[in-house]
GUMIDO-806708 format. One line per 5 residues: number of its first residue (from 1); for each residue x negated, y negated, z of N, C-alpha, C. Coordinates in Angstrom, 2 decimals. Layout:
<recs>
NUM) X/Y/Z/X/Y/Z/X/Y/Z  ... $
</recs>
This chain:
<recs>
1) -190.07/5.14/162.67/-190.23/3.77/163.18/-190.81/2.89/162.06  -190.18/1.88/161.78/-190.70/0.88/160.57/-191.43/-0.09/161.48  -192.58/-0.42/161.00/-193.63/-1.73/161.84/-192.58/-3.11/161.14  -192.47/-4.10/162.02/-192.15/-5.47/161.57/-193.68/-6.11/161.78  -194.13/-7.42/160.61/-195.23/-8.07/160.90/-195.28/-9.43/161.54 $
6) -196.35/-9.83/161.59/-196.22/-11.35/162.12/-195.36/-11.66/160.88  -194.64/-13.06/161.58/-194.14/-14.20/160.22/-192.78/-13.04/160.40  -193.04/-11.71/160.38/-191.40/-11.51/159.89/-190.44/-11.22/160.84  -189.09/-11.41/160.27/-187.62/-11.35/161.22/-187.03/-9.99/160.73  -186.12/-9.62/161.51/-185.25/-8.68/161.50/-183.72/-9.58/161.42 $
11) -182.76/-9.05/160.16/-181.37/-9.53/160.30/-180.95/-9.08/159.69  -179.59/-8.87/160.66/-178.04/-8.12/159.41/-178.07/-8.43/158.57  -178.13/-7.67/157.54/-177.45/-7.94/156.23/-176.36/-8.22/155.67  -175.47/-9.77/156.13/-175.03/-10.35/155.84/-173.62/-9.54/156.76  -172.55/-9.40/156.32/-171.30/-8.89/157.23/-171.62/-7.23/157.09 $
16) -172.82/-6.85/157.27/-173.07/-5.42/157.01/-174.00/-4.65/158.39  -172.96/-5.01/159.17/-173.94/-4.99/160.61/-174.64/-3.61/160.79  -174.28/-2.65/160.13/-174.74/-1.19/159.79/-176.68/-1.56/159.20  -176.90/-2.54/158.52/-177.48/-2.92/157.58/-178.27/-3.68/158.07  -179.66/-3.84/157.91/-180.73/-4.79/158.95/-181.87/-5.14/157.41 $
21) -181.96/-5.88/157.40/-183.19/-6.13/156.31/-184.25/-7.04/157.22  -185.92/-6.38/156.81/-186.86/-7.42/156.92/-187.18/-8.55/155.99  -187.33/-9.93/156.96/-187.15/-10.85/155.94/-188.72/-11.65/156.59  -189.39/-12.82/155.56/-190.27/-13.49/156.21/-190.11/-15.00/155.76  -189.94/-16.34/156.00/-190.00/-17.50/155.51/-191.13/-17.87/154.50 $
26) -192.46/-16.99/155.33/-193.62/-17.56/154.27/-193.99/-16.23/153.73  -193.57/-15.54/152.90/-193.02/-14.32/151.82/-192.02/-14.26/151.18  -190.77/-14.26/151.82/-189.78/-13.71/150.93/-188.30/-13.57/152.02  -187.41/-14.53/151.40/-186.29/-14.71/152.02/-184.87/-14.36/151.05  -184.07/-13.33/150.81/-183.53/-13.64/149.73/-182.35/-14.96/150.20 $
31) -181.52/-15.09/149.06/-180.68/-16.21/149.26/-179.29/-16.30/148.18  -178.66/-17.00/148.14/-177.36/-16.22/147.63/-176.69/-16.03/146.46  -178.36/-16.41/145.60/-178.03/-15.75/144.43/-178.21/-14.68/143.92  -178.73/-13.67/144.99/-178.65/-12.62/145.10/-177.70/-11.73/145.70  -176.87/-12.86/146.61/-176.10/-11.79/146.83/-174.40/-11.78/145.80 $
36) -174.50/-13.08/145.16/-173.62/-13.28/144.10/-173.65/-12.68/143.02  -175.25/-12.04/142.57/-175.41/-10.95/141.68/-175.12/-9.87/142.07  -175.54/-9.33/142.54/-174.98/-7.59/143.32/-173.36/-7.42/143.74  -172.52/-8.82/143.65/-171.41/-8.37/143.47/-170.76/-8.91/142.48  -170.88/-9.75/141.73/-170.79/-9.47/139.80/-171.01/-8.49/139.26 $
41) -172.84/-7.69/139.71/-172.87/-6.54/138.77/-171.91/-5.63/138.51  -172.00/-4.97/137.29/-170.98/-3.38/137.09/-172.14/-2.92/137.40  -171.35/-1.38/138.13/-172.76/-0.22/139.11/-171.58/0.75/138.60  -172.43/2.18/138.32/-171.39/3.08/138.15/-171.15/3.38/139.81  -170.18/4.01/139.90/-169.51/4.40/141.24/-169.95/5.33/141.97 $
46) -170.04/6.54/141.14/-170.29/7.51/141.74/-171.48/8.83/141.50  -171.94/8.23/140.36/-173.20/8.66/139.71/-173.94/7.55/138.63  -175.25/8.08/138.46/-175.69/7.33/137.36/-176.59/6.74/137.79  -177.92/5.71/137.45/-179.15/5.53/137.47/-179.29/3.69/137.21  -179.49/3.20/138.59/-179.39/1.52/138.21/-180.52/0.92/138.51 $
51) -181.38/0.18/137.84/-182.64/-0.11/138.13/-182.44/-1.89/138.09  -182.90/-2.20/139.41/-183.30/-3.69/139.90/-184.60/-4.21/139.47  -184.53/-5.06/138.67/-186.16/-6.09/138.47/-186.23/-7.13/139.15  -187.62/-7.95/139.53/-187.95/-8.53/140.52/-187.46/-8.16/141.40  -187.14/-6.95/142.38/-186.46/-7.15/143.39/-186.62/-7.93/144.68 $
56) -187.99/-8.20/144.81/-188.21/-8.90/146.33/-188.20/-7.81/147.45  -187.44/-8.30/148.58/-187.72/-7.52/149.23/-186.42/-6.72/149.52  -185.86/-6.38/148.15/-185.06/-5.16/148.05/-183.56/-4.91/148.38  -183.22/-6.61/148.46/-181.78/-7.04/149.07/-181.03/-6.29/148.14  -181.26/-6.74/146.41/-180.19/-6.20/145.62/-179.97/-4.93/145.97 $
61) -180.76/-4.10/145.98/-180.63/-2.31/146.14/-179.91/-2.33/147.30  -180.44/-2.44/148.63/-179.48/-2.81/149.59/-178.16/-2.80/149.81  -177.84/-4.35/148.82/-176.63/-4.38/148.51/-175.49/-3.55/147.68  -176.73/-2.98/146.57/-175.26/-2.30/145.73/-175.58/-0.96/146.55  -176.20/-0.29/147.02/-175.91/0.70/147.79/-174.86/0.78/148.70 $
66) -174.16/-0.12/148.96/-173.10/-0.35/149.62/-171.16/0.07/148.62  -171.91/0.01/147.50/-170.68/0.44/146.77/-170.75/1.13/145.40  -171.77/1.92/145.25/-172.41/3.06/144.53/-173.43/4.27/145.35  -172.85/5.27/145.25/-173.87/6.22/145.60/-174.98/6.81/144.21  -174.98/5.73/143.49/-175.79/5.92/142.12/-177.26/5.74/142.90 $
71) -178.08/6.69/141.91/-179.52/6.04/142.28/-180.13/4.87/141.80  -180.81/4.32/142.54/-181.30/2.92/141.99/-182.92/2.87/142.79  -183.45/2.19/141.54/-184.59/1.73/141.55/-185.03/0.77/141.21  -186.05/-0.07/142.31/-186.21/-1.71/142.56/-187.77/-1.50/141.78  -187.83/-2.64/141.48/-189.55/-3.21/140.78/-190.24/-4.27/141.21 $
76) -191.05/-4.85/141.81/-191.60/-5.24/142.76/-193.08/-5.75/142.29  -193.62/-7.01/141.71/-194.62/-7.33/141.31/-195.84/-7.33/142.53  -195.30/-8.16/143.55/-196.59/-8.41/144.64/-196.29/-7.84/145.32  -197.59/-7.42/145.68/-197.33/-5.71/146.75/-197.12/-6.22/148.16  -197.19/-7.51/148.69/-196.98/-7.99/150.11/-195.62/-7.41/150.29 $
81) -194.74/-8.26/149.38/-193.19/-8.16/149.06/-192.88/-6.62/148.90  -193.64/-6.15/147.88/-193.42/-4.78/147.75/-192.98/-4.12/149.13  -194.16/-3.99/149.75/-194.21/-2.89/151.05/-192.94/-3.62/151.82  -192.12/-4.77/152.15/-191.24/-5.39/152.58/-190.40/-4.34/151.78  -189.84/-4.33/150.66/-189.14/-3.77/150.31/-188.97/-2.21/150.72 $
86) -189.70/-1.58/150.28/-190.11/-0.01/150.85/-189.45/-0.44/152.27  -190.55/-1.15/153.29/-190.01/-0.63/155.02/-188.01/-0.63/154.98  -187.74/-1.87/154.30/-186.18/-2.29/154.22/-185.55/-0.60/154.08  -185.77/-0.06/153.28/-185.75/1.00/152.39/-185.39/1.80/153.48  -187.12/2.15/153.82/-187.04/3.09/155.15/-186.20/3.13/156.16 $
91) -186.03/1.87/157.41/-185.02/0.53/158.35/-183.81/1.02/157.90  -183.28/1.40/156.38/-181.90/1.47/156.69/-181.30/3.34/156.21  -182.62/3.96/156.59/-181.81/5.44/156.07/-181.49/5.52/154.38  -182.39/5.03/153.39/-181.89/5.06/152.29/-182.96/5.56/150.90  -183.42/6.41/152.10/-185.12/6.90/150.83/-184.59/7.57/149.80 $
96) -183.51/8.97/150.47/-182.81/9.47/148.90/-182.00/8.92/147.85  -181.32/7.40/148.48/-180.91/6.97/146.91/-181.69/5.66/146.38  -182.51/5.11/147.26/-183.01/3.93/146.87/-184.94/4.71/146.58  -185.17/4.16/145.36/-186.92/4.44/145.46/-187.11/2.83/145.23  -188.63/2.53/145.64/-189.53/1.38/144.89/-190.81/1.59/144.04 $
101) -191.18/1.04/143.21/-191.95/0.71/142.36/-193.01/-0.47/142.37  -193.77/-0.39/142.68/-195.09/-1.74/142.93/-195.84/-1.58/141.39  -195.28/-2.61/140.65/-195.54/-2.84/139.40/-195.26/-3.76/138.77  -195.71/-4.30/137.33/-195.31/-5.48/137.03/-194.40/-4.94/135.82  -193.29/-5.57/135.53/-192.09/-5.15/134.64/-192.83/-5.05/133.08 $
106) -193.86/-5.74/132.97/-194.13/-5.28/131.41/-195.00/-3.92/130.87  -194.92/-3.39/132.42/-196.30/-2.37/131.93/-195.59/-0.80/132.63  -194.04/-0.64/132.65/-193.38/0.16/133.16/-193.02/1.19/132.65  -193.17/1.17/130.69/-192.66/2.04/130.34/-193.64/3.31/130.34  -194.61/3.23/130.72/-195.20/4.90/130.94/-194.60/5.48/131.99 $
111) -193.98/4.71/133.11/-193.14/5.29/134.49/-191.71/5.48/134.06  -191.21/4.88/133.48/-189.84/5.04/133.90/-189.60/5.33/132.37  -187.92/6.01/132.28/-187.46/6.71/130.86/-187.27/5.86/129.98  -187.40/5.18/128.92/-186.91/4.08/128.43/-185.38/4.77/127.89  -184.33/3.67/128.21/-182.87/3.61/127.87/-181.84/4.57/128.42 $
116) -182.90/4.72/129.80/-182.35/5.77/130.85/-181.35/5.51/132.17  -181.12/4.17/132.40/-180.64/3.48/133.05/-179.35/3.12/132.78  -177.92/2.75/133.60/-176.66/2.89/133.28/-176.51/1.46/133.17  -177.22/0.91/134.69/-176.99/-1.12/134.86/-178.38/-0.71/134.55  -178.57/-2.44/134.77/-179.78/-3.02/135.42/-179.86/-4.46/135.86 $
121) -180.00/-4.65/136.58/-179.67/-6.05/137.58/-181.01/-7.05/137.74  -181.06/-8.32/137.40/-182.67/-8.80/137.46/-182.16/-10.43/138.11  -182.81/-10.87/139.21/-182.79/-12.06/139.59/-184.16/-12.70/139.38  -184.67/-13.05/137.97/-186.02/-13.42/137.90/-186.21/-14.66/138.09  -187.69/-15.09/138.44/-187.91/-16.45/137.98/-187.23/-17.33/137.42 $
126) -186.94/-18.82/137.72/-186.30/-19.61/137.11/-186.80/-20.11/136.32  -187.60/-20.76/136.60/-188.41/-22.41/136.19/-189.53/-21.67/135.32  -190.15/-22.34/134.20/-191.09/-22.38/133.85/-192.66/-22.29/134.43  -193.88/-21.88/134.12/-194.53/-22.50/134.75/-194.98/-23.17/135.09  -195.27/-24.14/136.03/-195.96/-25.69/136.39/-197.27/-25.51/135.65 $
131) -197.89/-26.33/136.04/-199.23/-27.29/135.79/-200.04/-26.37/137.29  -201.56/-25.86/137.13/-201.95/-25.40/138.08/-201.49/-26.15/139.53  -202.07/-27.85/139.23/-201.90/-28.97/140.22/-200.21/-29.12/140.50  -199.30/-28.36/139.99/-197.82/-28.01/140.82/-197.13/-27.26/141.32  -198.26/-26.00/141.27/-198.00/-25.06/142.29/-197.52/-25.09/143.34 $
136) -196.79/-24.73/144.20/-196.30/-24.17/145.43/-197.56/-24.02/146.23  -197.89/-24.53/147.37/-199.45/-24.13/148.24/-199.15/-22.55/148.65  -197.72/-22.28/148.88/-197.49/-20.66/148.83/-197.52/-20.34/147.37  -198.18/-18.87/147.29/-198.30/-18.45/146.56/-197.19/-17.50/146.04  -197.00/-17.11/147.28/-195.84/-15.94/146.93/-194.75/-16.52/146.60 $
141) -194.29/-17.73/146.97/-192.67/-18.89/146.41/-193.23/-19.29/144.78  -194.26/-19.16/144.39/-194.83/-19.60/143.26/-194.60/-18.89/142.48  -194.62/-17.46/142.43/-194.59/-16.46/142.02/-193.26/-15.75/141.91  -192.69/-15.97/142.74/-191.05/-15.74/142.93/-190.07/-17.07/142.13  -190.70/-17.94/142.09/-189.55/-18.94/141.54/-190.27/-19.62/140.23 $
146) -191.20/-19.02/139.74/-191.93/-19.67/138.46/-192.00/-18.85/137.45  -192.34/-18.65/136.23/-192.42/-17.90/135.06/-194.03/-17.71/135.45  -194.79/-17.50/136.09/-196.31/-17.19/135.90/-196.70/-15.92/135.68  -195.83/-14.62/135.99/-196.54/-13.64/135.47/-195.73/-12.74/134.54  -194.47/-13.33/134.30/-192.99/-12.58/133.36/-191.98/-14.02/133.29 $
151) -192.18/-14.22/131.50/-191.22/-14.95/130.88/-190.17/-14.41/130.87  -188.71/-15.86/130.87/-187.46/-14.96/130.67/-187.42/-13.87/129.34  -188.19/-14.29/128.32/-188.03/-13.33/127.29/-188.76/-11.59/128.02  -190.14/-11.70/128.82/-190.18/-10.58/129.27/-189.03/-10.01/130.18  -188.51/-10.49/130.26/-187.38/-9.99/131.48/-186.38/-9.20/130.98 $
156) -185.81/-10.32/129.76/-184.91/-9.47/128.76/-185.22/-8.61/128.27  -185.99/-8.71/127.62/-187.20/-7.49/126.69/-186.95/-5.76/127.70  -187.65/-6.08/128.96/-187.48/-5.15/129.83/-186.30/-4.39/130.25  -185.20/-5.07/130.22/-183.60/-5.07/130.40/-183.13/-4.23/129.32  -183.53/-4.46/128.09/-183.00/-4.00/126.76/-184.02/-2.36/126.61 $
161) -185.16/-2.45/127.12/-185.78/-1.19/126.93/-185.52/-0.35/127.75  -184.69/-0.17/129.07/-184.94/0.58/129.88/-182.88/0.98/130.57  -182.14/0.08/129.94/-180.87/0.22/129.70/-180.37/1.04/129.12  -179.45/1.62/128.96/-179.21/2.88/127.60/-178.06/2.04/126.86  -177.88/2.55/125.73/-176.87/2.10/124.32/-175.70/2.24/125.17 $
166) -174.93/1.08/125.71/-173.37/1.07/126.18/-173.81/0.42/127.66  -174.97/0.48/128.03/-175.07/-0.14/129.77/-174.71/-1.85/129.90  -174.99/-1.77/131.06/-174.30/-3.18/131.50/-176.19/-3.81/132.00  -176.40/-5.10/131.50/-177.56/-6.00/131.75/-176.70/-7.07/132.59  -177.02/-7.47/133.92/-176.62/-8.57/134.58/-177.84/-9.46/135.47 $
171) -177.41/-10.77/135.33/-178.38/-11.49/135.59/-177.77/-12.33/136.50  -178.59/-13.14/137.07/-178.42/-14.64/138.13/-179.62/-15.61/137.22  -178.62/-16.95/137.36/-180.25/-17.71/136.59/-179.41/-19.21/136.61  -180.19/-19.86/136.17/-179.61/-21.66/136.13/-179.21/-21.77/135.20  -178.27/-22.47/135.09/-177.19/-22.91/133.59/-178.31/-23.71/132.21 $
176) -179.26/-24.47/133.05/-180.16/-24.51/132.07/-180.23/-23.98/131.52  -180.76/-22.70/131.57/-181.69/-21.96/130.70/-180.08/-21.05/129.96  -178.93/-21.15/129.55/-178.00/-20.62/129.38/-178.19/-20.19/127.97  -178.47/-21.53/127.27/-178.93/-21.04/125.63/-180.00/-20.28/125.52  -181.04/-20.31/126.31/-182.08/-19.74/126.02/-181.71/-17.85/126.39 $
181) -181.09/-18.13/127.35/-180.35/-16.36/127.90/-179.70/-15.85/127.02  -178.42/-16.71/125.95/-177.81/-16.28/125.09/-178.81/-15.76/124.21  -179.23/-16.62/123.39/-180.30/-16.49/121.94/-181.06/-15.53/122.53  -181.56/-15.47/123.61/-182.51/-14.06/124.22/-181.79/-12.45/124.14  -180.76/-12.58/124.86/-179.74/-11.30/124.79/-179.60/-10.80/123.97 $
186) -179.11/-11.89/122.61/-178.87/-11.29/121.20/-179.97/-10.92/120.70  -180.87/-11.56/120.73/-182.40/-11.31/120.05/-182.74/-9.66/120.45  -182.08/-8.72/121.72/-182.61/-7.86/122.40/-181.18/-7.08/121.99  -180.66/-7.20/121.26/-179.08/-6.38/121.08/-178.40/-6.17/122.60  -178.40/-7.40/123.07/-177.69/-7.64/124.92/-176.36/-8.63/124.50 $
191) -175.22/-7.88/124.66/-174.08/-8.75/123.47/-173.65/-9.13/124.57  -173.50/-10.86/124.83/-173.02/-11.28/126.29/-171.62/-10.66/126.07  -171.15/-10.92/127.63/-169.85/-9.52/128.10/-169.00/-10.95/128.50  -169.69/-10.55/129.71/-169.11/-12.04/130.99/-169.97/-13.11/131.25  -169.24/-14.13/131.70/-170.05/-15.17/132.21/-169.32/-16.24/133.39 $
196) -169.96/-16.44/134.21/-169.43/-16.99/135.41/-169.92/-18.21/135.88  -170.27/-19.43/136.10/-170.40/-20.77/136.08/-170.06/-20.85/138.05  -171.40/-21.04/139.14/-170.98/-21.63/139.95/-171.54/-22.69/140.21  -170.32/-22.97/141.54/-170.67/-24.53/141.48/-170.65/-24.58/143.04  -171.62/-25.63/144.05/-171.78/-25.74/145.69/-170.04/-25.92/145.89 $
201) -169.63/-27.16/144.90/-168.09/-27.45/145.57/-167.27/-28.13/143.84  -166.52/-28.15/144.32/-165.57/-29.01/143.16/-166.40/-30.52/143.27  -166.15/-30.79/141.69/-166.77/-32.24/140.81/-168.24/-32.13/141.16  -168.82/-31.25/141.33/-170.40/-30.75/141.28/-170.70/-30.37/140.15  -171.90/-30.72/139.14/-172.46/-29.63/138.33/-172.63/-28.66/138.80 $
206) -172.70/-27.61/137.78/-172.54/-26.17/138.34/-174.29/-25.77/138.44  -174.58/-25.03/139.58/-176.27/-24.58/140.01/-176.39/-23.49/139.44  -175.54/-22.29/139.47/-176.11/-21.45/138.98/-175.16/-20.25/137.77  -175.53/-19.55/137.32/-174.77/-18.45/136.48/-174.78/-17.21/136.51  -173.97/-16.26/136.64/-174.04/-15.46/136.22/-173.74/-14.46/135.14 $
211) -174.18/-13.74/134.28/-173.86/-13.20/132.79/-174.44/-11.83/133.13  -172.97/-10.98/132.34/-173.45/-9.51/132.18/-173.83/-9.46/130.47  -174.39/-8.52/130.03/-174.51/-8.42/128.48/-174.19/-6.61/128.45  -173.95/-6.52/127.51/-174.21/-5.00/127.36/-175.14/-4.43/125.94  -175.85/-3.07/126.08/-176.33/-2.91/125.11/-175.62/-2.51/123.82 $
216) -176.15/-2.62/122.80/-175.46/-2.74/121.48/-174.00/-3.10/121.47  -173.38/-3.64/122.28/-171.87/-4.04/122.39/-171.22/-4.82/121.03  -170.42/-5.23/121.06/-169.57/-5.68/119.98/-168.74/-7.50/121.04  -169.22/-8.27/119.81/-168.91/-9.40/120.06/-167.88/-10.05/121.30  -167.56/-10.48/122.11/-166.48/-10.50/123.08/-166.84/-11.27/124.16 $
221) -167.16/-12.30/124.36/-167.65/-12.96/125.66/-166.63/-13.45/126.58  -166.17/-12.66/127.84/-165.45/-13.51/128.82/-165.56/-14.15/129.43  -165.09/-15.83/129.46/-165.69/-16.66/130.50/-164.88/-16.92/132.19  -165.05/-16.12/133.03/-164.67/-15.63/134.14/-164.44/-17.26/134.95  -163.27/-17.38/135.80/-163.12/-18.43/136.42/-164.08/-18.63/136.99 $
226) -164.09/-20.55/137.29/-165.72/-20.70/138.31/-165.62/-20.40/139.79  -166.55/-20.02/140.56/-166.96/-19.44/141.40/-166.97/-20.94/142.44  -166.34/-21.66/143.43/-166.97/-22.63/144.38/-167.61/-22.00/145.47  -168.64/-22.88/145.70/-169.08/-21.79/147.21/-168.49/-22.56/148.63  -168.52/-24.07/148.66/-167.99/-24.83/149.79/-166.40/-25.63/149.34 $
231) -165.72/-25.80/150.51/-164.60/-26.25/150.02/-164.94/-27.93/150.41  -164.24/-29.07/150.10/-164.27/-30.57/150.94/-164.73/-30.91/151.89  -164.44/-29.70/153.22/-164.82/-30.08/154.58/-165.84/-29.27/154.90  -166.73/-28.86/153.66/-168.29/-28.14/154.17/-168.17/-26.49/154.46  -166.86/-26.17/154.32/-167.11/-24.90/154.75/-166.82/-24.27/154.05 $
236) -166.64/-22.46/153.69/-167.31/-21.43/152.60/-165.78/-21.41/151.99  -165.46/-21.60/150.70/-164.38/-21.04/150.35/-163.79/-19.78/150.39  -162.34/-19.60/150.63/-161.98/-18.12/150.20/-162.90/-17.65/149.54  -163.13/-17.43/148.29/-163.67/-16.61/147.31/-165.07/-16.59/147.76  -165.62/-17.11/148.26/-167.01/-17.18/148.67/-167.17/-16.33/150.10 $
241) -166.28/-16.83/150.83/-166.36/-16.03/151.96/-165.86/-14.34/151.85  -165.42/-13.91/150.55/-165.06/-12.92/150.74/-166.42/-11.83/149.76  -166.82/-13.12/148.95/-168.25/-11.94/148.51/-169.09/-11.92/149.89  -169.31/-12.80/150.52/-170.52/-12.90/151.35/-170.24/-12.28/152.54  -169.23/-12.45/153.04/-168.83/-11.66/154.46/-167.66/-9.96/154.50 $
246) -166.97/-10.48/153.15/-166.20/-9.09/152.69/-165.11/-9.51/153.68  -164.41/-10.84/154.05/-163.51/-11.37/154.36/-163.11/-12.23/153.86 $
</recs>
């Protein structure tokens, strides 16, 4: 029996009615740039070792468990979120291929193998950090959507140490920070692969990106058609409706 707490909900996981995740508004909600990463990522298929950073409350694992029986392991800075993750874990029958980790990504390598990992999948922080006085009055949205306790360079850094020579690094992140992801990747021998540009609808700037890199790879960047998520009349495009619902 998994306890649900105050503040939190129980819901399908998306067209995965098999699939129930705990979620909370004032903790931790994922949202769909997570679930646009977990189906960009490369996962080996049928073996092999994929480790999630920031996971939250454990959607990515979740998700690629759905189309890898590889093991994977999530990393989890605040332990509120943490234990969210774990119960998710528990809730869906998935202790032998999914583990968690309550830790902060820069202080991992005494736990885990360095360059032992096949993927590794990271939806980190966006934004920089604010000014104390622009904090989030939540702490935990502060912490989840700010650079305050892991820069994008720690992120990469982490990605590149714990990947093995030939793995796949995939990310979600804002087109902003695109140069800074490039010049970062290379700086970490992460040779961008793919790259994907979405956008809410047509004649929109595009919100968000996704990029695989691989380790020590050889020059080659594909720039993958853009991704719309709504069509004219507000509703989910083909291509959108078929990552999100698998229709």
């Amino acid at each position: 029996m998994v306890e649900i707490y105050d503040n939190e909900r129980l819901d399908y996981l998306l067209a995965e009615e098999r699939m129930k995740i705990i979620q909370s508004p004032e903790v931790f909600s994922f949202s769909l740039d997570a679930v646009l990463l977990a189906n960009f990522a490369y996962v080996p298929i049928k073996r092999g070792k994929i480790l999630d950073l920031c996971t939250g409350n454990g959607v990515i694992p979740l998700l690629l468990s759905r189309k890898t029986k590889a093991k994977i392991t999530g990393v989890e800075l605040q332990e509120r979120i943490y234990d969210m993750a774990v119960r998710n874990v528990k809730l869906n029958r998935l202790t032998e291929q999914i583990d968690m980790i309550h830790e902060d990504l820069k202080k991992l390598q005494p736990i885990l193998g360095q360059s032992s990992f096949d993927a590794v999948t990271c939806n980190p922080p966006y934004f920089p950090t604010p000014l104390q006085s622009e904090h989030n009055e939540n702490p935990y949205l502060t912490i989840a959507r700010h650079e305050v306790y892991c820069t994008l360079e720690d992120v990469v850094k982490a990605c590149k140490l714990y990947v093995r020579p030939g793995g796949k690094v995939s990310m979600v992140h804002r087109p902003g920070r695109l140069v800074d992801i490039i010049s970062l990747f290379r700086k970490y021998k992460l040779e961008p692969k793919r790259l994907q540009l979405v956008y809410s609808k047509q004649g929109r700037e595009a919100n968000m990106l996704l990029i695989e890199g691989t380790r020590d790879g050889k020059a080659d960047l594909k720039i993958l058609p853009p991704l719309y998520i709504y069509n004219e009349a507000g509703d989910y495009t083909k291509e959108a409706k078929e990552i999100i619902y698998g229709t």
